[in-house]
Structures are given as C-alpha cells and as structure tokens.
N, C-alpha and C positions, 0 to 999 in steps of 0.2 A: 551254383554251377559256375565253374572257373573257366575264361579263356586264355590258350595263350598267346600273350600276344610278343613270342619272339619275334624278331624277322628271319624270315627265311631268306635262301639265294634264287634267282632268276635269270633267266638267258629267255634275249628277244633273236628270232629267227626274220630274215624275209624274204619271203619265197613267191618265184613271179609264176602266175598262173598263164597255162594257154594264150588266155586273151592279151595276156600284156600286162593286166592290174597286178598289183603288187600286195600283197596279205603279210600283216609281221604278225608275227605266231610269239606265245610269251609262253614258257614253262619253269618248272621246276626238275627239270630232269637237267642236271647241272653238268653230269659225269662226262665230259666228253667223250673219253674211250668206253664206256659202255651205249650212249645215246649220240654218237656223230648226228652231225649237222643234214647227213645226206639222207638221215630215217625218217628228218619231221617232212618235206613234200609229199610222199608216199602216204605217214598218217594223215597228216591234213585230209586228203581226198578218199581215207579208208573210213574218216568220219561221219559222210555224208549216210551212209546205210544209217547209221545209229539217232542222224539229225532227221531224217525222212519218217523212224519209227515215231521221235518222240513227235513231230509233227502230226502224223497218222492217230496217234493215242490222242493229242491234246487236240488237233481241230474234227476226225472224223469220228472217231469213240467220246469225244467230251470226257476226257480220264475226269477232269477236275468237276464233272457235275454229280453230285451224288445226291440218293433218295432220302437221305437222312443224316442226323447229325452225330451219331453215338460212332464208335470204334468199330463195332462189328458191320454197322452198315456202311460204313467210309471202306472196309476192307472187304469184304462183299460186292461191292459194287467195282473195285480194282480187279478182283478177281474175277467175277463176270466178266469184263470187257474183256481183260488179257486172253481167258480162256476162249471169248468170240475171235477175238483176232486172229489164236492158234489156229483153230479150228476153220477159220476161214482162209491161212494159209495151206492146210492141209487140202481143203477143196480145192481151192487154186490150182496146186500140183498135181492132182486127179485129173482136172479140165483142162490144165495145158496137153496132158493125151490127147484129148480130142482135138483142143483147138488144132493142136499140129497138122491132123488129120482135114479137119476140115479147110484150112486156111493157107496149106503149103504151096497151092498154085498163085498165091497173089505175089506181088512185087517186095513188097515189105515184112518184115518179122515182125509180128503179132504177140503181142501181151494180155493177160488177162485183167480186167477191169478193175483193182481191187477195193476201188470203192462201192462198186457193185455186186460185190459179191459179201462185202460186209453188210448191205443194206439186205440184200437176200436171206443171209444168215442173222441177222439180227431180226427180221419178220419170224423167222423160223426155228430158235435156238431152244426152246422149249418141246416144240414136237420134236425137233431132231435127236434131242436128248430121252425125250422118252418112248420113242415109236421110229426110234431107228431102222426098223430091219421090216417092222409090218406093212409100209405105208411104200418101202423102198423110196424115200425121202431123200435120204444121201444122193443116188442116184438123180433124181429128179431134179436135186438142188445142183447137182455137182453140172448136171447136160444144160442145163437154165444157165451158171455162171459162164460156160464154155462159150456161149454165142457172143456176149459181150467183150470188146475187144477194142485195143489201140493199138494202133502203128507204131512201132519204137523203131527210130535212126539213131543207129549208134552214128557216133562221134559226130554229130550236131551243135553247133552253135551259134548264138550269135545275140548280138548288143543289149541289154534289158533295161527297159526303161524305168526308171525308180517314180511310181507312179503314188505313193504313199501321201507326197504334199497334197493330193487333186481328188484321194478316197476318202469318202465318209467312213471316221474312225469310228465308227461304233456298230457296222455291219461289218459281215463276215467275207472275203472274197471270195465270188463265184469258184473260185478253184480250191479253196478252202471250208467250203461250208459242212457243217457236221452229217452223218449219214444221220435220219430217218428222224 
C-alpha cells in the first residue's frame, strides 16, 4: 500500500471570533475565486453542529466501545447506536410539541434534554422496536422525554476557564459523562 507523499498547496485564514480571540484556520481550498476568504467565518461556526454530533457519539453513545472484536460486531454495534441516536432525535421532535405546550408561559425557551432522552431510549430500544404499537410505548416514551428540559439563551456568552491543567485526566467530566 503506497502513499503519496506529494505536497499539496495551503492557505492559513484568521478570523476573530465574537469574544476577540483570534482562530487561524488552514485549508486546502486554494481557489480563491471559487472559495473567497469571506466563506471560511461562516464555515468555521457551521462546524460546530458536526463537532457537537461527533462529541454526542464519542462521549454519550461511547461509539468507540464495542461488544466484540470481529467486523460484524464492530459494525453492529455502530449501527445500533446511530440508529438509537436517530431514533431519539425523532422523539425529541415529537416532545418538542408538547413541551411547547407545556412550557410557553415561562420566561425562557425550552429545550429538550438530549441526553436524556438517549438514556430513556437506550433502557428501551428493544421493546420499542418490538412492541411499538401494543404497549403504546412511543407514546409513553415520547410524554416521559417532554418533561425534561433546559433553558436555552440564545446569544449568551461569556469567559471559560481552561480548567484541563487542575482535572483528573482519567475521569470523564460531569458534562461529558457517557449515558447509562
């Protein structure tokens, strides 16, 4: 198996965030009349949806823990989780109906919990899957995730403290810890 090892070209961007910090961005999109310089701010912060999923799979689903060692159960086990995760977006969407319902007299816009509604659906992904319609489980699951809820402010911010030098690297942080 060959690699190559041409060089390629690169362009460093730097783009000052909100706060003031400054982020230099390195690509390969070289072309400036197809890729101007005023499209990479924009991706940079369209990134974060895609950094929050791989987060979500690697510290709440444990994508990297599997039951076994062979191919079929390393991909098995991918596809279980993904399809929990799907599936637990789709309840989400269900129970923001309600939540709306229930929570529109409060001061703040209301989110649904989604680590709790994974940890829900992971207790349950097996009767869900088989006794959908008997048990009216959907249901039951979906009004159970709806009462769980955070407060979201939009355009919030403010200073974070790089706390990494002072945590014991080999536990998980509380805001990170795997569901169930």
């Amino acid at each position: 198996m060959g690699y190559d090892y041409r060089p390629f070209s690169t362009d460093f961007y730097r783009i000052t965030l909100p706060s003031g910090q400054t982020e230099i961005l390195a690509t390969s999109l070289v072309d400036k009349k197809i890729y101007p310089y005023a499209i990479f701010k924009d991706l940079y912060f369209q990134r974060w949806g895609v950094e929050e999923d791989y987060k979500l799979m690697k510290s709440r689903l444990t994508i990297e823990n599997f039951s076994g060692t062979s191919v079929e159960a390393v991909l098995q086990d991918i596809h279980a989780k993904v399809l929990t995760k799907n599936i637990s977006a789709v309840a989400i969407f269900e129970a923001d109906k309600l939540k709306d319902k229930k929570y529109e007299h409060r001061k703040y816009q209301y989110r649904i919990n989604f680590s709790y509604a994974l940890s829900q659906l992971k207790d349950n992904i097996v009767r869900f899957l088989l006794y959908p319609s008997s048990l009216n489980l959907s249901g039951l699951l979906i009004a159970k995730i709806s009462t769980i809820v955070d407060a979201y402010r939009p355009d919030r911010s403010f200073i974070r403290v790089d706390k990494r030098e002072t945590r014991n690297r080999f536990r998980y942080n509380m805001a990170y810890k795997r569901v169930g």
